[in-house]
PDB file of N, CA, C, O and CB in Angstrom:
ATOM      1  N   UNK A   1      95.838 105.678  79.414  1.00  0.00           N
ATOM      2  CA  UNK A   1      97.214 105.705  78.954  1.00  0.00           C
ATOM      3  C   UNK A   1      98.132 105.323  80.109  1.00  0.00           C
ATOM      4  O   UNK A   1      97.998 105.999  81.130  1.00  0.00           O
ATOM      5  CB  UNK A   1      97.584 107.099  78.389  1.00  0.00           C
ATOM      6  N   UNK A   2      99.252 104.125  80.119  1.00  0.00           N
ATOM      7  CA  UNK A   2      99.931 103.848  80.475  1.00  0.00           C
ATOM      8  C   UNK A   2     101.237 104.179  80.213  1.00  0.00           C
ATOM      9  O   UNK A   2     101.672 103.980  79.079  1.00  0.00           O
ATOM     10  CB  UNK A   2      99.636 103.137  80.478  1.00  0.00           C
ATOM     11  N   UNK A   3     102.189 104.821  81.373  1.00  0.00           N
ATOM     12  CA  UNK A   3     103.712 105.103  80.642  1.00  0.00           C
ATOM     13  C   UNK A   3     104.258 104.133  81.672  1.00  0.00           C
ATOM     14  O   UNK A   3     103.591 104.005  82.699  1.00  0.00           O
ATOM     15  CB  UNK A   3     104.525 106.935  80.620  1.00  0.00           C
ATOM     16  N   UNK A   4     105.377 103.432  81.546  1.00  0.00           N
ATOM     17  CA  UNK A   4     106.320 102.658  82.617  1.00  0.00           C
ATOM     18  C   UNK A   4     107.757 103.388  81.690  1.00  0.00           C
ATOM     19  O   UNK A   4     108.038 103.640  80.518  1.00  0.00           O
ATOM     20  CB  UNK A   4     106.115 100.417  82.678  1.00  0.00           C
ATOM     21  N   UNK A   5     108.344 103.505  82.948  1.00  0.00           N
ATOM     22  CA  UNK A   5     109.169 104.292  83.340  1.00  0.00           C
ATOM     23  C   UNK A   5     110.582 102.965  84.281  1.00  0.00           C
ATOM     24  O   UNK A   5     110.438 102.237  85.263  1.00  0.00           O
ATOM     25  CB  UNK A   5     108.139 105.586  84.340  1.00  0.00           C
ATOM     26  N   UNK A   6     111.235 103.094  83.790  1.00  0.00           N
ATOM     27  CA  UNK A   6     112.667 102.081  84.500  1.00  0.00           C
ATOM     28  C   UNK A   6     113.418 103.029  85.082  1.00  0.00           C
ATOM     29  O   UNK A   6     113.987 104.046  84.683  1.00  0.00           O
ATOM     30  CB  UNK A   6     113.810 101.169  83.354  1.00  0.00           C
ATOM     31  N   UNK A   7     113.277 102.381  86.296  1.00  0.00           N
ATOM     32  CA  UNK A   7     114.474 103.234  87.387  1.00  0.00           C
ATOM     33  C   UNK A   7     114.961 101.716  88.326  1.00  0.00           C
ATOM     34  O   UNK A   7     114.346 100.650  88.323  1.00  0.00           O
ATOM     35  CB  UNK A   7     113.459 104.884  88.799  1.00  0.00           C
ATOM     36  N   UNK A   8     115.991 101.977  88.936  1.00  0.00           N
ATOM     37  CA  UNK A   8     116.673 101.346  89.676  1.00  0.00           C
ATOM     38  C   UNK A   8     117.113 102.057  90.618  1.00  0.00           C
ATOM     39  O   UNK A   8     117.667 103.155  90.566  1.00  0.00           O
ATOM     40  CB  UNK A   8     117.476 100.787  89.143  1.00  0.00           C
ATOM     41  N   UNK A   9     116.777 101.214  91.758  1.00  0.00           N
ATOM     42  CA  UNK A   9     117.354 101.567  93.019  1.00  0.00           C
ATOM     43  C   UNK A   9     118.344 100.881  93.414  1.00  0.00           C
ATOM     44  O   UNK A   9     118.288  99.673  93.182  1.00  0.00           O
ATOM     45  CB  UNK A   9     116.560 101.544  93.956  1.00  0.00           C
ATOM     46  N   UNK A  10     119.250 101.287  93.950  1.00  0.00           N
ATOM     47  CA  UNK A  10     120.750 100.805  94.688  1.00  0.00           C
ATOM     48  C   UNK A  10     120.545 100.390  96.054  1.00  0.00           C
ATOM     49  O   UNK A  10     120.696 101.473  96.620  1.00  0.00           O
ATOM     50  CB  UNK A  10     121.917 102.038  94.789  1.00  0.00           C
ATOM     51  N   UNK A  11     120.377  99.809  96.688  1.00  0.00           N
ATOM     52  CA  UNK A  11     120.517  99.382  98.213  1.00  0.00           C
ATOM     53  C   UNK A  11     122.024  99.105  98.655  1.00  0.00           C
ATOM     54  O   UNK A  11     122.513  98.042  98.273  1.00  0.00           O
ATOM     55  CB  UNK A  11     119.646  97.988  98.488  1.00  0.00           C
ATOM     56  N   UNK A  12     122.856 100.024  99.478  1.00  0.00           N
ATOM     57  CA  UNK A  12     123.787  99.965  99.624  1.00  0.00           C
ATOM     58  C   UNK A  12     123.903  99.692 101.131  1.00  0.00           C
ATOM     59  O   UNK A  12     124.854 100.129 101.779  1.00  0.00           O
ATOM     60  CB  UNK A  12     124.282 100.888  99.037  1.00  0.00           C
ATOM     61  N   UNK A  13     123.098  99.096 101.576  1.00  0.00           N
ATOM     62  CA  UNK A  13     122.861  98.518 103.044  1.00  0.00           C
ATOM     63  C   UNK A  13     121.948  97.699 103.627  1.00  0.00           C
ATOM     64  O   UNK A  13     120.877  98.306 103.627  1.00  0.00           O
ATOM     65  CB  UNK A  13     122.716  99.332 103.758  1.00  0.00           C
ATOM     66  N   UNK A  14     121.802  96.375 104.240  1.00  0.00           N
ATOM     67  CA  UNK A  14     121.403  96.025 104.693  1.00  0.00           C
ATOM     68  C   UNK A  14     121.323  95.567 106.137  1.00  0.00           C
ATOM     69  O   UNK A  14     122.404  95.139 106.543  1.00  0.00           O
ATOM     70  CB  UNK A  14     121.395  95.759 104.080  1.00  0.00           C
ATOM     71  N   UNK A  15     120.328  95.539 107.030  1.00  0.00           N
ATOM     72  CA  UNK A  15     120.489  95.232 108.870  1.00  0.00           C
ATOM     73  C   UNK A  15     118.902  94.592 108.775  1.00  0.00           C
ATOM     74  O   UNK A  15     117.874  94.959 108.206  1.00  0.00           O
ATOM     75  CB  UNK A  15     120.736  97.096 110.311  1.00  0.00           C
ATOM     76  N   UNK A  16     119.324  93.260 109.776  1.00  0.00           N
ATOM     77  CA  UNK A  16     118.086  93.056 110.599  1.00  0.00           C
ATOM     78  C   UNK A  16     118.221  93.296 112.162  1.00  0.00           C
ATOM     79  O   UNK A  16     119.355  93.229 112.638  1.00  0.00           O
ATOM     80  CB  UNK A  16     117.610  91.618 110.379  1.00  0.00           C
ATOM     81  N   UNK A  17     117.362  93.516 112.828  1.00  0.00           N
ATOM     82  CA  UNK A  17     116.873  93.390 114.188  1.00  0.00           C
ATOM     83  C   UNK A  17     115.593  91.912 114.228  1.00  0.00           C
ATOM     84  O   UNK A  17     115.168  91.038 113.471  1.00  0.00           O
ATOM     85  CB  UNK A  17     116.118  95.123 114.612  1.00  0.00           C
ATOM     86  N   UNK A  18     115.418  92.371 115.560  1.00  0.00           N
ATOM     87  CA  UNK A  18     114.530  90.699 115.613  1.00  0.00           C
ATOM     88  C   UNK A  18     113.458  90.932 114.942  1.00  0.00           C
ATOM     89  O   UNK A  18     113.323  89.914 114.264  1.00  0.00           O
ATOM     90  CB  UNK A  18     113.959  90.004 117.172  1.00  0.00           C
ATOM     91  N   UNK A  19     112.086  92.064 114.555  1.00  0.00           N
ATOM     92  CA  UNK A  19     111.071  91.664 113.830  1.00  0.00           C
ATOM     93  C   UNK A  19     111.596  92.088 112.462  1.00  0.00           C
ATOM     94  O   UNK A  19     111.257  91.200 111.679  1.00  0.00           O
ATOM     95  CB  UNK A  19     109.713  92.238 114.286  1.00  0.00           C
ATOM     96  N   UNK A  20     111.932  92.565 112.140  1.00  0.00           N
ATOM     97  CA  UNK A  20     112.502  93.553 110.777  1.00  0.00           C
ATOM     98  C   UNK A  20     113.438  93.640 110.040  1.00  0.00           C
ATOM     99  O   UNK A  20     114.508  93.541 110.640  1.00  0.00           O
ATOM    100  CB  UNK A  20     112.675  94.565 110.912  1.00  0.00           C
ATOM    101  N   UNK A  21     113.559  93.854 108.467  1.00  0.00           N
ATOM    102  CA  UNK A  21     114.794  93.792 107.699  1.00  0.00           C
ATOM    103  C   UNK A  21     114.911  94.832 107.560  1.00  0.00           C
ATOM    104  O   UNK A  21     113.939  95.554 107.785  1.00  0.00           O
ATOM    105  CB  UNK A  21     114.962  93.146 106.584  1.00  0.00           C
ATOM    106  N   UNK A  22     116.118  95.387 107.137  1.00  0.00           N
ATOM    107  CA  UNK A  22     115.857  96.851 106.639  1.00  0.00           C
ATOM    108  C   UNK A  22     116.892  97.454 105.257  1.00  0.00           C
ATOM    109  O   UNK A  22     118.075  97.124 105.172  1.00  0.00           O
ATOM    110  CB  UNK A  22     116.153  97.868 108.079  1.00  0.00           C
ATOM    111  N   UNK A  23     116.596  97.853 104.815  1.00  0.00           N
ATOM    112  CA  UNK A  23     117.567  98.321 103.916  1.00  0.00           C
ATOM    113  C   UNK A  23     117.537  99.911 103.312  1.00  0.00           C
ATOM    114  O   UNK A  23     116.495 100.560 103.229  1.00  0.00           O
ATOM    115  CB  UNK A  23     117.466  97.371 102.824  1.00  0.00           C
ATOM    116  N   UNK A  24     118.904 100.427 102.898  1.00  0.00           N
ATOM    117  CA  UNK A  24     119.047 102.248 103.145  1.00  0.00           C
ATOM    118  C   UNK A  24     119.966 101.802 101.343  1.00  0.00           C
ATOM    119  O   UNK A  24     120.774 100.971 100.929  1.00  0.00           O
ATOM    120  CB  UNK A  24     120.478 103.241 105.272  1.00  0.00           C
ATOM    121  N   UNK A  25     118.915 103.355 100.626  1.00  0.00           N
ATOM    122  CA  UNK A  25     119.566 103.203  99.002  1.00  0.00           C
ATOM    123  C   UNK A  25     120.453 104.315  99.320  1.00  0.00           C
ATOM    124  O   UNK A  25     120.665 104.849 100.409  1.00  0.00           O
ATOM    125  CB  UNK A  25     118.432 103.475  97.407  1.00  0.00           C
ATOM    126  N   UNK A  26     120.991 104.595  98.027  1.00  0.00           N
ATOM    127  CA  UNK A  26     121.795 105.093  97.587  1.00  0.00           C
ATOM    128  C   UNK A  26     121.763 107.273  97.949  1.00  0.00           C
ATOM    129  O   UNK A  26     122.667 108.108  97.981  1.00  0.00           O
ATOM    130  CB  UNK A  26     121.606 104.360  96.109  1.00  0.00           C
ATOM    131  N   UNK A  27     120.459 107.352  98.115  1.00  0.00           N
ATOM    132  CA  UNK A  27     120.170 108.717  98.720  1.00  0.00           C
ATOM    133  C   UNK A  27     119.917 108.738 100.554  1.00  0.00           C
ATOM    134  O   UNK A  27     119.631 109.664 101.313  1.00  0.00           O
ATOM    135  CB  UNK A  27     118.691 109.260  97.874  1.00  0.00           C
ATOM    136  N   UNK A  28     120.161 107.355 100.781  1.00  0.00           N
ATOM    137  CA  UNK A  28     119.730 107.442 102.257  1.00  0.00           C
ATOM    138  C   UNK A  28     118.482 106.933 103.023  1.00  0.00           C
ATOM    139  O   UNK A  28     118.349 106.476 104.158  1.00  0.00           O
ATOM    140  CB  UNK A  28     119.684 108.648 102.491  1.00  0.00           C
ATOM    141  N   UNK A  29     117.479 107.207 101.852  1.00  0.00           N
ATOM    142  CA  UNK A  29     116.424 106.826 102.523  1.00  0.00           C
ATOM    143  C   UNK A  29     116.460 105.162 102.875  1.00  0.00           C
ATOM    144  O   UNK A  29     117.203 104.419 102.235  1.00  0.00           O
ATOM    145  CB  UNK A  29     115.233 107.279 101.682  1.00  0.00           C
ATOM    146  N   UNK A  30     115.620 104.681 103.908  1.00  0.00           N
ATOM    147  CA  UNK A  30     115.787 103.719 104.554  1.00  0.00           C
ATOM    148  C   UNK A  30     114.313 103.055 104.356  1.00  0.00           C
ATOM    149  O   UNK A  30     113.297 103.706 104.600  1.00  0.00           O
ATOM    150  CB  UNK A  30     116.318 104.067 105.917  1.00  0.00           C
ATOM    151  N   UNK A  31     114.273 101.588 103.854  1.00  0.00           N
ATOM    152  CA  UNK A  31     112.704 101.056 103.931  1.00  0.00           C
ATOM    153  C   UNK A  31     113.328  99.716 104.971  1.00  0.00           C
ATOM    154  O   UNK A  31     114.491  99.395 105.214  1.00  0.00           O
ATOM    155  CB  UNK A  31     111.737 100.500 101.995  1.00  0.00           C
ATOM    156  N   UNK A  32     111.828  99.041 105.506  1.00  0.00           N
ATOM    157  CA  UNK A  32     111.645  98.334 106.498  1.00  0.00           C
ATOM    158  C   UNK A  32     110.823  97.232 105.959  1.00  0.00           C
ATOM    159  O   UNK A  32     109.982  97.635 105.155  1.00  0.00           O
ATOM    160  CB  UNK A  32     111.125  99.062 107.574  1.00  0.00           C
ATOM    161  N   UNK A  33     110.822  96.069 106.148  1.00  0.00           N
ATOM    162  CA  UNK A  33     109.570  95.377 106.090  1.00  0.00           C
ATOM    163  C   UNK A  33     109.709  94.305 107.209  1.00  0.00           C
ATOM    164  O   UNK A  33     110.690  93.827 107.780  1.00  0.00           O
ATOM    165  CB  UNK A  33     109.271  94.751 104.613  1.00  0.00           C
ATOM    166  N   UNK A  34     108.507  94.124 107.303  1.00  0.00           N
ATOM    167  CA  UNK A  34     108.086  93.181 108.445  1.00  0.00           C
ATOM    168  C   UNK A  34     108.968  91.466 108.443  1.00  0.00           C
ATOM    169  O   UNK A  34     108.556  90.876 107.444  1.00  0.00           O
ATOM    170  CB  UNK A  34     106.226  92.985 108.191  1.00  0.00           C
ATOM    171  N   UNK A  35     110.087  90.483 109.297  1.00  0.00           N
ATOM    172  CA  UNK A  35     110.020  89.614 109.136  1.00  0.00           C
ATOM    173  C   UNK A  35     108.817  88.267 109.104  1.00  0.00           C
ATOM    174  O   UNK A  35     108.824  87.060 108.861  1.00  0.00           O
ATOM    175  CB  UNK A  35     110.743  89.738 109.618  1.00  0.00           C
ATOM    176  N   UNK A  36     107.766  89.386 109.538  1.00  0.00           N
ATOM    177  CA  UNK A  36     106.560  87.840 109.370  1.00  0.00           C
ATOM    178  C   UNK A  36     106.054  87.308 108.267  1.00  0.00           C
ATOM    179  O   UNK A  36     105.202  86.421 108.220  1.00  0.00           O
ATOM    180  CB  UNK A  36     105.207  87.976 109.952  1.00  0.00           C
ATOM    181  N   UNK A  37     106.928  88.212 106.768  1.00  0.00           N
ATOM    182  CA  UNK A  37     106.576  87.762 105.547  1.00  0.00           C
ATOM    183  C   UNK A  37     108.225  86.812 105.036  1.00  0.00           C
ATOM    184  O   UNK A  37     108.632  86.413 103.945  1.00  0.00           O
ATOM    185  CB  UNK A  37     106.025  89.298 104.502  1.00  0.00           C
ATOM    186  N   UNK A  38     108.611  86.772 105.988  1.00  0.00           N
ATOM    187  CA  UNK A  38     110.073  85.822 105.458  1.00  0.00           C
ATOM    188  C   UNK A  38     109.999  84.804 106.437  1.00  0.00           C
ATOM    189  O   UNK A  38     111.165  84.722 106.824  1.00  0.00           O
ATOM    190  CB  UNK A  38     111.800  86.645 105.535  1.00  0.00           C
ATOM    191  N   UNK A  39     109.208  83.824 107.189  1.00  0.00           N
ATOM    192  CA  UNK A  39     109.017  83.327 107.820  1.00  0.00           C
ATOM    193  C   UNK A  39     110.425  82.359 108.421  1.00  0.00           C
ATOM    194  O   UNK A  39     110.673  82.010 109.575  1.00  0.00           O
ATOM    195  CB  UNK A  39     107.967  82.984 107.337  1.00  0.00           C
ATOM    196  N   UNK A  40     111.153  82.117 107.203  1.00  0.00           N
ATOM    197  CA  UNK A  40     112.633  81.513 107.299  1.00  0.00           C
ATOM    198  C   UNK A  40     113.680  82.026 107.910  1.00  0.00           C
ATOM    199  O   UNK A  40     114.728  81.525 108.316  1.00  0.00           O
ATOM    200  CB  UNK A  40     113.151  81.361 106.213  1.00  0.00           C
ATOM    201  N   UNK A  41     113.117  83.432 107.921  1.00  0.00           N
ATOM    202  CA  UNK A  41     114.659  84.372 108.434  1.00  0.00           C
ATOM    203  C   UNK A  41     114.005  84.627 109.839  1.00  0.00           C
ATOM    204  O   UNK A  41     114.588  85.599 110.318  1.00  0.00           O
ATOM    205  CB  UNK A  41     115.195  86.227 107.379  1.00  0.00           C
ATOM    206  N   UNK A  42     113.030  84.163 110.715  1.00  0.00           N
ATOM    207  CA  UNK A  42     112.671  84.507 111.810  1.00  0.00           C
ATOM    208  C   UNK A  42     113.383  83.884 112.892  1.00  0.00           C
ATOM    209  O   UNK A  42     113.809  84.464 113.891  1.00  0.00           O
ATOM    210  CB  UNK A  42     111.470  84.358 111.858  1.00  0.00           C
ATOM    211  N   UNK A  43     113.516  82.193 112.517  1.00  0.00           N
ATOM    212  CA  UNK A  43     114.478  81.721 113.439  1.00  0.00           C
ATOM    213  C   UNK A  43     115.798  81.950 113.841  1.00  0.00           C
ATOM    214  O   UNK A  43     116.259  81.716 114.958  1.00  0.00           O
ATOM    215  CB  UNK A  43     114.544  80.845 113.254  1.00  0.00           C
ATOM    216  N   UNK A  44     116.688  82.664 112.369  1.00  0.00           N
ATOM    217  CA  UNK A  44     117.989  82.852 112.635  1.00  0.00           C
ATOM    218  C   UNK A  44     118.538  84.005 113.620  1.00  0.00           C
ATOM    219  O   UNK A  44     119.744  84.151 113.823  1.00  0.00           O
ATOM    220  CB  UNK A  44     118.502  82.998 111.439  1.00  0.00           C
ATOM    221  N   UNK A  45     117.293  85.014 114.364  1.00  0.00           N
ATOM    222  CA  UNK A  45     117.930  86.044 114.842  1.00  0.00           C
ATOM    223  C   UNK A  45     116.928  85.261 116.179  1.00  0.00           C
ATOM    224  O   UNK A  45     116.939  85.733 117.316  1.00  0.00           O
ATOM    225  CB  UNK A  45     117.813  87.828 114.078  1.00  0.00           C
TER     226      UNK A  45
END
């Protein structure tokens, strides 16, 4: 048995530094991911 469930998250922030994007929702919490999967956005910083 499968249930899916719809939620949405708000990202009310975004920052990069040189390896990393990052973005912080709507409760604060903060996720990260690696720029070596955006290979395009590596040159601009």
């Amino acid at each position: 048995m499968s249930i899916l469930i719809d939620k949405v998250m708000k990202i009310k922030e975004i920052w990069f530094t040189n390896d990393y994007i990052y973005g912080r929702n709507e409760t604060g919490r903060e996720y990260s991911q690696s720029l070596l999967w955006y290979p395009n956005y590596q040159d601009i910083f």
